[in-house]
N, C-alpha and C positions, 0 to 999 in steps of 0.2 A: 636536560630538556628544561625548557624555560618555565617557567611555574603557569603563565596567561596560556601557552600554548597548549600543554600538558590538559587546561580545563578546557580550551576549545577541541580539544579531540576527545575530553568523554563528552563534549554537551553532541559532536556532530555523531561520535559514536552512539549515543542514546535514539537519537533522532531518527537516523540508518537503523535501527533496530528496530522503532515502531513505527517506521515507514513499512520496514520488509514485511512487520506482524500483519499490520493493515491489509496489506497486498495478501499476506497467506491466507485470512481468513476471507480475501472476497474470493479469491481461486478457490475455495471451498465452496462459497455460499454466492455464488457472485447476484445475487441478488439484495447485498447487504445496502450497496447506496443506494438501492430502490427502497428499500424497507426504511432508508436513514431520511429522505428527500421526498417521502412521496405524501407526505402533508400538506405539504406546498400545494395540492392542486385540489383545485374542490369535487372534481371526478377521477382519482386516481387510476378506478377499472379502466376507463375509458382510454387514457394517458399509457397506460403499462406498458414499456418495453415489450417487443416481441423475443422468442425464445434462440432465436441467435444473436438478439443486441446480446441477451444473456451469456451467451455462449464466447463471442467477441469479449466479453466482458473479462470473464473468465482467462481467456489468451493472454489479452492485455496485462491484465495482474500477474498472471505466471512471469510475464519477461519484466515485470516493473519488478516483482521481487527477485527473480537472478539477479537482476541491476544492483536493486539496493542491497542484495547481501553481498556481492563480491566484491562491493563500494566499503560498506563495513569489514569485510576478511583484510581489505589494503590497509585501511587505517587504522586495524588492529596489529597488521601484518603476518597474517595467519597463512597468507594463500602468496 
């Protein structure tokens, strides 16, 4: 394997890894890009996601992290 290619598959390997982490820990907390973004607004109460954007929230990161881990199993070639 060619020595340039070899670094582009650990940098896209790394990448796929804390993409997936990202994703795990909003599937947890999906409240995280609220907590990360909500400075932004000079009445944040007022602004707050309701508890199914939250929930929506949550879905969305469950299948972004299937995604990006089985994207990372390929280019490790694990799966």
């Amino acid at each position: 394997m060619p020595e340039g290619f070899a670094a582009l598959t650990t940098v896209l390997m790394v990448l796929l890894a804390l993409l997936a982490l990202f994703n795990a820990a909003q599937a947890v907390y999906p409240r995280l890009t609220w907590e990360l973004t909500k400075w932004r607004f000079r009445n944040p109460e007022a602004v707050e996601p309701s508890r199914a954007a939250f929930q929506l929230r949550r879905v969305a990161a469950l299948m972004r992290f299937t995604v990006f881990l089985a994207a990372a199993m390929l280019v490790f070639g694990l799966g």
